[in-house]
N, C-alpha and C positions, 0 to 999 in steps of 0.2 A: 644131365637129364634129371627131371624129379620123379617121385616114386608112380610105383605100380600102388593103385590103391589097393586096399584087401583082394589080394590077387588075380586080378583083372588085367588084361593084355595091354590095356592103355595107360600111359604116362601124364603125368601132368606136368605143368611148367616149373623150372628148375628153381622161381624161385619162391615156388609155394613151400617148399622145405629149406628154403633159406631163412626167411624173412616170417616172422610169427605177426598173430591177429594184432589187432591195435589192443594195448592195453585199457584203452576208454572202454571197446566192444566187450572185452573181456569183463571187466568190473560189473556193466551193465546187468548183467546176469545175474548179479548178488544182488538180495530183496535183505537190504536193513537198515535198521531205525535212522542212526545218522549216517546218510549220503553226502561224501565230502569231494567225493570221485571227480568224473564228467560234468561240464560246465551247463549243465542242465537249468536253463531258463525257468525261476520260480516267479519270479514276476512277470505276469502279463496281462495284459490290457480286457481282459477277458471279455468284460461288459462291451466294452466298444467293438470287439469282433463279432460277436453275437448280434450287435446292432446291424454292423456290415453285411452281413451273411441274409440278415430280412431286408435289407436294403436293395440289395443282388436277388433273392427271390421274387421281391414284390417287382423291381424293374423286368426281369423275365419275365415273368407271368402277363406280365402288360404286355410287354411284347410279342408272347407265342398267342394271348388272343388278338392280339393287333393286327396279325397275319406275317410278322417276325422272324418268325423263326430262325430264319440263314442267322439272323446275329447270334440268338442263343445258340444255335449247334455250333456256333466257330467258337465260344468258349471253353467246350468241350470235346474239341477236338484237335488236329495236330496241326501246327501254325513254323512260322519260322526260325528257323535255327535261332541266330540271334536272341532272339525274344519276344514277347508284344508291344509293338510298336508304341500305343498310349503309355504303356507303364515307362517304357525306356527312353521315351522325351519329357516324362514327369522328373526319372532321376537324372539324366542331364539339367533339369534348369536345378537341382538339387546339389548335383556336385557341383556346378559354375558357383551357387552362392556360398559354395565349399571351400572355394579356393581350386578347382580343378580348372586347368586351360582349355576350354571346350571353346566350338565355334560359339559366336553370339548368338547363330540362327538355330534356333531347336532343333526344325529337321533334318537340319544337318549334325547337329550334336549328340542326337539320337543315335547317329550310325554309329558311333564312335562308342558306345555302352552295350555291352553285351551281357543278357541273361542268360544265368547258368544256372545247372540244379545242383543249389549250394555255395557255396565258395568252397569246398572241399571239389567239386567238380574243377574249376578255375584251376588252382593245384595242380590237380592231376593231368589236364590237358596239358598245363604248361611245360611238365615232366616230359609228357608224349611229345610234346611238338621241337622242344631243345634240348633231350640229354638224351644220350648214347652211351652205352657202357663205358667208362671208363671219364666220362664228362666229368667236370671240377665244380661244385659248388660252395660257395662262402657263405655261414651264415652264423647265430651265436648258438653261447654255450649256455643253460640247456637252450633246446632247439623245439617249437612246435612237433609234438609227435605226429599230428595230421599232417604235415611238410614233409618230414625226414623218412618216413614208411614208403608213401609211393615213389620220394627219390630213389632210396636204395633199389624196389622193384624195378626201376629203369638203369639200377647201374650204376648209377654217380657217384663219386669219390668227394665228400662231403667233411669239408672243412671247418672245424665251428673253433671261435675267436673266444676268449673270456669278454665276460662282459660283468657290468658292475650296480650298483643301483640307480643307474641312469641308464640302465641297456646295451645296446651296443657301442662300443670302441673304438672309432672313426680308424684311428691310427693303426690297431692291433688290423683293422679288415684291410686296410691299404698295405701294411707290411706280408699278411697271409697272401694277399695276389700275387706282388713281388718274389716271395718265397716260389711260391706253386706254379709262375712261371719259370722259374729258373728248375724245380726239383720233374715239374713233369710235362715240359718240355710244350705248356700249352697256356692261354691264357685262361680264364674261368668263366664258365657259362652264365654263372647267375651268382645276385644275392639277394639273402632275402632277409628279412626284418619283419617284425610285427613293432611297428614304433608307438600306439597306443595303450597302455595297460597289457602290455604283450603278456602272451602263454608260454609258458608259465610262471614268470614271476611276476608279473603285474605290473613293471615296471614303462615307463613313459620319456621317450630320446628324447632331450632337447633340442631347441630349434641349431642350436651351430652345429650339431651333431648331425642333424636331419643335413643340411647344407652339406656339411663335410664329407658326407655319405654320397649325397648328388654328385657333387663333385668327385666323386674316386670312382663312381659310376660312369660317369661321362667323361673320365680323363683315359679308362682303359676299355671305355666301348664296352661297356658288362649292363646286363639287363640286370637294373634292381627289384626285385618284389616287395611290393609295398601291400603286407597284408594288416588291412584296417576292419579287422572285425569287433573290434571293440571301441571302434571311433565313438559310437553315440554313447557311448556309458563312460563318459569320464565323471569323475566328482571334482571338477575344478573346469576351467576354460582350456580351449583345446585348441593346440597350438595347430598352424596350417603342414597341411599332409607333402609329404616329400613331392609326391607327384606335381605339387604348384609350383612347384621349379622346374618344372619340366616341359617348359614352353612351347616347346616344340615337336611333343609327343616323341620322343624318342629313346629316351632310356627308363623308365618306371612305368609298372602293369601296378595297379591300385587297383587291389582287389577290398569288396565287402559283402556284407549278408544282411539280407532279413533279420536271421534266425537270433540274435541278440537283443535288435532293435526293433521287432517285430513279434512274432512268434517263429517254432520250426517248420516253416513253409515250402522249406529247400528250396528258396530262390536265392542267390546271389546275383551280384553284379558289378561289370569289372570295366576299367576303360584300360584297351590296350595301344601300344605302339603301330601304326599303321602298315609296319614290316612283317607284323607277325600277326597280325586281326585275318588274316585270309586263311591261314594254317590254322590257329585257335578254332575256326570255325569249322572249316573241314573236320578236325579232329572229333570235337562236339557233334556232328553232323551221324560223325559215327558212331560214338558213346549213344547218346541217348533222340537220336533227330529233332527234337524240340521239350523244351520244360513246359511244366502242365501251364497252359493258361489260366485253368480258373481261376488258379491261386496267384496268376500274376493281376487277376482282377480287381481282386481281396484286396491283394497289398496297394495296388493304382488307389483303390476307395483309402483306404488307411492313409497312406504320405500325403495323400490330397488333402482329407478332410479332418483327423484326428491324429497326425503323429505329432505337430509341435504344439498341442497340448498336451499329450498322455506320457511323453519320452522321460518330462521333468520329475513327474510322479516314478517313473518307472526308476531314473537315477537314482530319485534319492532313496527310494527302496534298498537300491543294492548297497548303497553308500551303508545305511542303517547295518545290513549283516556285515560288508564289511568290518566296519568299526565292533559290530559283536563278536565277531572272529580276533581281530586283534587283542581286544581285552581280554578273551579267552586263553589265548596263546599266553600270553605276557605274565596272565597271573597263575599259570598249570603247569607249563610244557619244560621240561627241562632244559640247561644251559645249552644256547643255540643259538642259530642267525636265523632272522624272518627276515620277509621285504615288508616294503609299505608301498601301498599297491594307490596307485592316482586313477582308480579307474577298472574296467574289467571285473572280473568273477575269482581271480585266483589270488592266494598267495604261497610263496613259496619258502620252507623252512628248511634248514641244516643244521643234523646236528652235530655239537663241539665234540662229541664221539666220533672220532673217525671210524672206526668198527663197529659201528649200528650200521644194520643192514634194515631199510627200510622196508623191502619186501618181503622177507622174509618176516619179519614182524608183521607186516599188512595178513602174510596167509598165516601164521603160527597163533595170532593174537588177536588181531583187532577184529577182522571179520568175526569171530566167535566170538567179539564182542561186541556187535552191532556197527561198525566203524567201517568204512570205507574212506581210501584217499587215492591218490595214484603214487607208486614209487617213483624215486626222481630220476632212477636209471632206466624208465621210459623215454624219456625225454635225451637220449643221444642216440646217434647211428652206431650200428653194431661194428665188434672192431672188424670185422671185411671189410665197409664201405666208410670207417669213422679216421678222421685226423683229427690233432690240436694245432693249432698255431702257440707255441710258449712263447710268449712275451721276455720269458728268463733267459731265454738259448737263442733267442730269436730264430724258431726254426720252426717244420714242420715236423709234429712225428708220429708215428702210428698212436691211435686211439688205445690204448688196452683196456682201460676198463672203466665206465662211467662213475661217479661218485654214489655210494649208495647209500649216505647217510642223510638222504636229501628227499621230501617227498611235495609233493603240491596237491595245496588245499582247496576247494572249490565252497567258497560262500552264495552264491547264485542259488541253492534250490531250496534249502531251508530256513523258517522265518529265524529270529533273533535269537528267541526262546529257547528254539532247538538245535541252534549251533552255538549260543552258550552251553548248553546240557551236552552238548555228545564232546566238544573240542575240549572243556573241563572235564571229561569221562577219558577221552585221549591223550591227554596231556597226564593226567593222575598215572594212568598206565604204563603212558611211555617213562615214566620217572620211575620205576617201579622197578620195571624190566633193565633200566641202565642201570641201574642202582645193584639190582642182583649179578 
């Protein structure tokens, strides 16, 4: 059972004292100069939303004096589960020119895309709808901390694979099933991937890998999660998403977001497997009964009429900090590994210290020096619900304790100028403090 709060006769659930805040939320809190934390969208289209928002006024007002109104109050009020129907036959003809296997008829393609508030909602429901205490999940090393939080709140015993500067390791997640069938007596409910500029190293699976993966999916009947939240922000051409091998809707849920490629709208959108599209929804039904329409308005005008103009600008935006973080790094940071990120907001560094403790530095030092980052031992399941697969023993074995000379950088909020200033301000430091 979880605690009695300040002594109060009522309990809360056991594993509101298990399981601590998100370390993103956490960080959020702290107001300083270089924000290197949370993948906090600094570019955005701003002008063009602004234009959209009197574009949506002026059509309302037309219409509440036209004698209208029922349309305007249905934007502003509660609609179905699913989503709004215009916006989610817009991203259907969206993912088919994607590579997504959708019917060729819209409206019938439409059924098949579901809006969520978020893609962190999608997650969560999925947790709800397939894992039970004690359920198996395969996914890498480090791991999205949005992913592995709500797992653990539901229980799962969460397996993460090494992975290398191409991502995931087709062969280490087909030897981790094998294992984890034979050690706990069951097959594994899910796996998940972020194969674009993943969180948090930035890294991007190649296409035989992408395959590889389909296939070990469909060979043991295991739902893949394909989270593609950082599909539009590649800095290079973007290979086709696992899901287009998925011809037959049946093993891969392709989840994505506004909040990237848009602004934070809290709309995502997801095409699920037709076995599990009735539960997803129920589930949703109960979370929150439907996501605000307005904003699925907003975003309907935006994909429509200005997203593949403004996406390229918005790329090459991040591409720019990117490439100023790296230079940063390279010419500051004491002896370590970084990634080289094709894409996304993040990169991720280690240091050749094995005994740097990244958080502990983050709260002793950097914050009281205007720095913020995230520690890299966010980024694993805690040892209750955490395994490895070692490639060495070829075995499974309990988690003990994440690497903690490891932390992930977020280039996404500040311009060029200011993440060369603060990451040469952090780097100087951290050579400083290894040094002593």
């Amino acid at each position: 059972m979880g605690r009695a709060p300040n002594g109060t006769g009522y309990e809360l659930s056991a594993w509101t004292d298990i399981i601590p805040e998100s370390e993103i939320r956490r960080l959020l809190r702290y107001n300083v100069k270089y924000y290197f934390a949370g993948g906090k969208p600094g570019i955005l289209p701003l002008e063009t939303f602004a234009k959209i928002l009197e574009e949506i006024g002026a059509e309302q007002l037309e219409q509440i004096n036209s004698s209208k109104k029922s349309a305007v109050l249905s934007c502003y009020n509660y609609g179905v589960t699913a989503g709004w129907p215009p916006l989610r036959e817009l991203l259907a003809k969206r993912l088919i020119n994607d590579g997504i296997p959708l019917p060729k008829n819209l409206k019938e393609a439409k059924d098949k895309v579901v809006i969520t508030t978020g893609s962190q909602q999608a997650l969560f429901i999925l947790g709800d709808i397939l894992i039970d205490p004690g359920d198996i999940i395969i996914t890498t090393e480090p791991v999205y901390l949005g992913f592995v939080g709500p797992m653990m709140r539901f229980g799962a015993r969460i397996i993460t694979v090494p992975t290398d500067d191409k991502g995931a390791i087709p062969e280490y997640v087909n030897a981790a099933i094998e294992k984890a069938k034979k050690r706990f007596k069951k097959i594994p409910d899910m796996i998940y991937v972020i194969p674009d500029s993943d969180n948090p190293k930035g890294t991007t699976i190649p296409m035989n890998r992408r395959k590889a993966l389909y296939e070990i999916a469909e060979k043991h009947k295991i739902l893949l999660i394909e989270d593609a939240a950082y599909r539009e922000i590649q800095f290079q051409q973007k290979l086709p998403p696992i899901k287009s091998l998925d011809k037959e809707n049946k093993w891969v849920v392709h989840i994505r977001t506004s909040s990237k490629e848009a602004a934070v709208f809290r709309i995502g959108y997801t095409v699920l497997p037709d076995d599990i599209l009735h539960d997803f929804l129920k589930s949703k039904g109960y979370i929150d009964l439907t996501s605000p329409i307005i904003n699925q308005v907003l975003l309907k005008k935006y994909y429509e009429k200005y997203f593949d103009n403004v996406i390229s600008i918005v790329v090459d935006g991040y591409r720019r900090r990117c490439n100023a973080m790296e230079a940063a790094i390279d010419a500051s940071f004491p002896p370590g590994w970084r990634s080289y990120p094709s894409g996304g907001f993040f990169i991720w560094w280690e240091s050749d210290n094995k005994s740097f403790n990244a958080r502990q530095f983050l709260e002793k030092v950097a914050l009281k020096n205007d720095l913020s980052y995230v520690p890299g031992e966010a980024f694993y399941p805690l040892p209750e619900f955490g395994y490895v697969f070692n490639p060495e023993t070829n075995c499974i074995e309990r988690l003990k304790k994440p690497k903690r000379n490891t932390m992930r950088l977020s280039f996404s909020f500040l311009n060029e100028k200011e993440i060369s200033r603060g990451i040469n301000k952090l780097g100087n430091i951290l050579s400083q403090h290894l040094k002593s």
